[in-house]
N, C-alpha and C positions, 0 to 999 in steps of 0.2 A: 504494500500500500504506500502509496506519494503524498506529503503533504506539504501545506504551504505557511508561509510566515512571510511579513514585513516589519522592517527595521528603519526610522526612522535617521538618517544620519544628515551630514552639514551640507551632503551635494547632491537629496533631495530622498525619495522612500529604493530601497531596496528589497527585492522579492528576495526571498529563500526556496528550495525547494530540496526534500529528504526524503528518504524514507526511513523507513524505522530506526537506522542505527548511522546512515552518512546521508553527508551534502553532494548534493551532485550540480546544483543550480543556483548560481548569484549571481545579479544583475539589477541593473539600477531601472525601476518601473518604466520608466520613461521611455526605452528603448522601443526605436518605431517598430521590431517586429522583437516577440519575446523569442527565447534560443530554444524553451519548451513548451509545451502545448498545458498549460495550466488550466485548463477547462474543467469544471467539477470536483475541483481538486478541495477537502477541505485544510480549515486549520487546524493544527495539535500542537501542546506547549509538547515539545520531543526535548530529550538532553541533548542533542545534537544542535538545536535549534539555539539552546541556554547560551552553548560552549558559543557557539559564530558570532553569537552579540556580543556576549561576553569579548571575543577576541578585535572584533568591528568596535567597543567601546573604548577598548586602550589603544590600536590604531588613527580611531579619531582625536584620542585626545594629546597626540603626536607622541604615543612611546610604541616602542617595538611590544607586536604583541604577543609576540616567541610563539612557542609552536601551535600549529594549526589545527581545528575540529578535526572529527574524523571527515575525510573524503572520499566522494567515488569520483573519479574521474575518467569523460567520456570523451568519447573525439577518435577518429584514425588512430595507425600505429602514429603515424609522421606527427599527427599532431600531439599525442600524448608524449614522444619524446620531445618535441618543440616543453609543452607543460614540463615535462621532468628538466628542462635545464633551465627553464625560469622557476621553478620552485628552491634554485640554489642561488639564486639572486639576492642577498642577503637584504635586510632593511637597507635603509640610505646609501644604498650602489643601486649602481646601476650597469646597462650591458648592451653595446651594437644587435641590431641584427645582425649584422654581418659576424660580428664574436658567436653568436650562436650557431650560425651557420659553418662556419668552422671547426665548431667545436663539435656538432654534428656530423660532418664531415671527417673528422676526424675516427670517431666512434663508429661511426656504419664504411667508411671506405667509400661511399655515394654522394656525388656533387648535391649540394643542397645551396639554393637559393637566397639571399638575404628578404628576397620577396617573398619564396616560400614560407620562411619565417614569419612576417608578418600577416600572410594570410590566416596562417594557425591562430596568430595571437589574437587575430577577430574575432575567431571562434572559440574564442577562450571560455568556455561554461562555466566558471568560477572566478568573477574578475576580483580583484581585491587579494584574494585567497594565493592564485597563480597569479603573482605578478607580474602582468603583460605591461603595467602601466610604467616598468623600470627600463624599458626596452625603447631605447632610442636611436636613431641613426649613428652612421659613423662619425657624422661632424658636429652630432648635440645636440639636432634637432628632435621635434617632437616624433614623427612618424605620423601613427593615424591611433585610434584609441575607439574601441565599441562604446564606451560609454560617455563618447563625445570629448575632444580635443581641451574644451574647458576643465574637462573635471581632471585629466591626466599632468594638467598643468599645477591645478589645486594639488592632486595625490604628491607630485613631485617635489611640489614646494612644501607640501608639508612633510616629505623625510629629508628637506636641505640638499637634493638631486639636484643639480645646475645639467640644465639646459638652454637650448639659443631656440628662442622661440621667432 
C-alpha cells in the first residue's frame, strides 16, 4: 500500500510518497507534471514519513541533516547509478556533470554523457534526498533543476555552494 504526506517548507508545500517502510517520492507540489500518479492515494502518519520531516526540518534550518530516511529508489540502471554518485555528494560540495560523468565512466568502462547526466538528474524521484541540486556545470553555473532554477539557487545558497549564476 502507497501513501501520501505534505511538508510545509520555505520554497513552498512538498509531497511525500511511501509505502509502509520507504520513500520513494519527493517533490515540490508545484511541479507542472507530478513524477507519480498520486490519484487515491490516502494519508498515514508512517515512521518513514516522521524521519523525512524530521531530516527536511534540520536541512531547512541550514544544518547538515546527516543520514537519510529509509529509501526506495526508482529510475533505470543509468539513472540509479547517476543517484548513487550524487548521494556521495557531501552537504556544502558540490560536483560537474561532467565529474560525474567521468567518474561513471570510469566504473562501467562506457562513455557517459555530461548530458546524460543531467537528464537522470530530472528524473531524480527524491529531490532534496538525492542531491541533484549540488550538480552544477563545469564552469559554476546553475544547469537546469526539476524543481525550478529558483529554488536550486535558494538550496545552494543555503549550504554556502558558490555558483555563477
Amino acid at each position: 500500500m502507497n501513501y501520501l504526506s505534505t511538508y510545509s517548507s520555505p520554497l513552498g508545500e512538498i509531497r511525500l510518497l511511501a509505502d509502509e517502510k520507504d520513500l520513494y517520492g519527493l517533490w515540490f507540489s508545484d511541479r507542472k507534471r507530478a513524477p507519480f500518479d498520486t490519484v487515491g492515494l490516502s494519508e498515514k502518519d508512517l515512521p518513514v514519513f516522521r524521519k523525512t520531516k524530521e531530516w527536511l526540518d534540520h536541512y531547512f534550518s541550514g544544518r547538515d541533516p546527516g543520514a537519510l530516511p529509509p529509501l526506495q529508489i526508482t529510475g533505470s540502471a543509468f539513472q540509479q547509478a547517476v543517484f548513487s554518485e550524487l548521494l556521495h555528494i557531501p552537504y556544502g560540495r558540490s560536483r560537474s556533470y561532467g565529474e560525474i560523468a567521468k567518474s561513471l565512466e570510469k566504473k562501467t568502462g562506457k562513455r557517459v554523457s555530461a548530458q546524460a547526466v543531467g537528464q537522470a538528474c530530472g528524473r531524480n524521484p527524491l529531490l532534496l534526498l538525492i542531491p541533484c541540486h549540488r550538480v552544477i556545470t563545469v564552469k559554476g553555473g546553475l544547469g537546469g533543476y526539476a524543481g525550478g532554477i529558483w529554488r536550486k539557487e535558494w538550496l545552494l545558497r543555503q549550504e554556502s555552494i558558490p555558483f555563477i549564476k
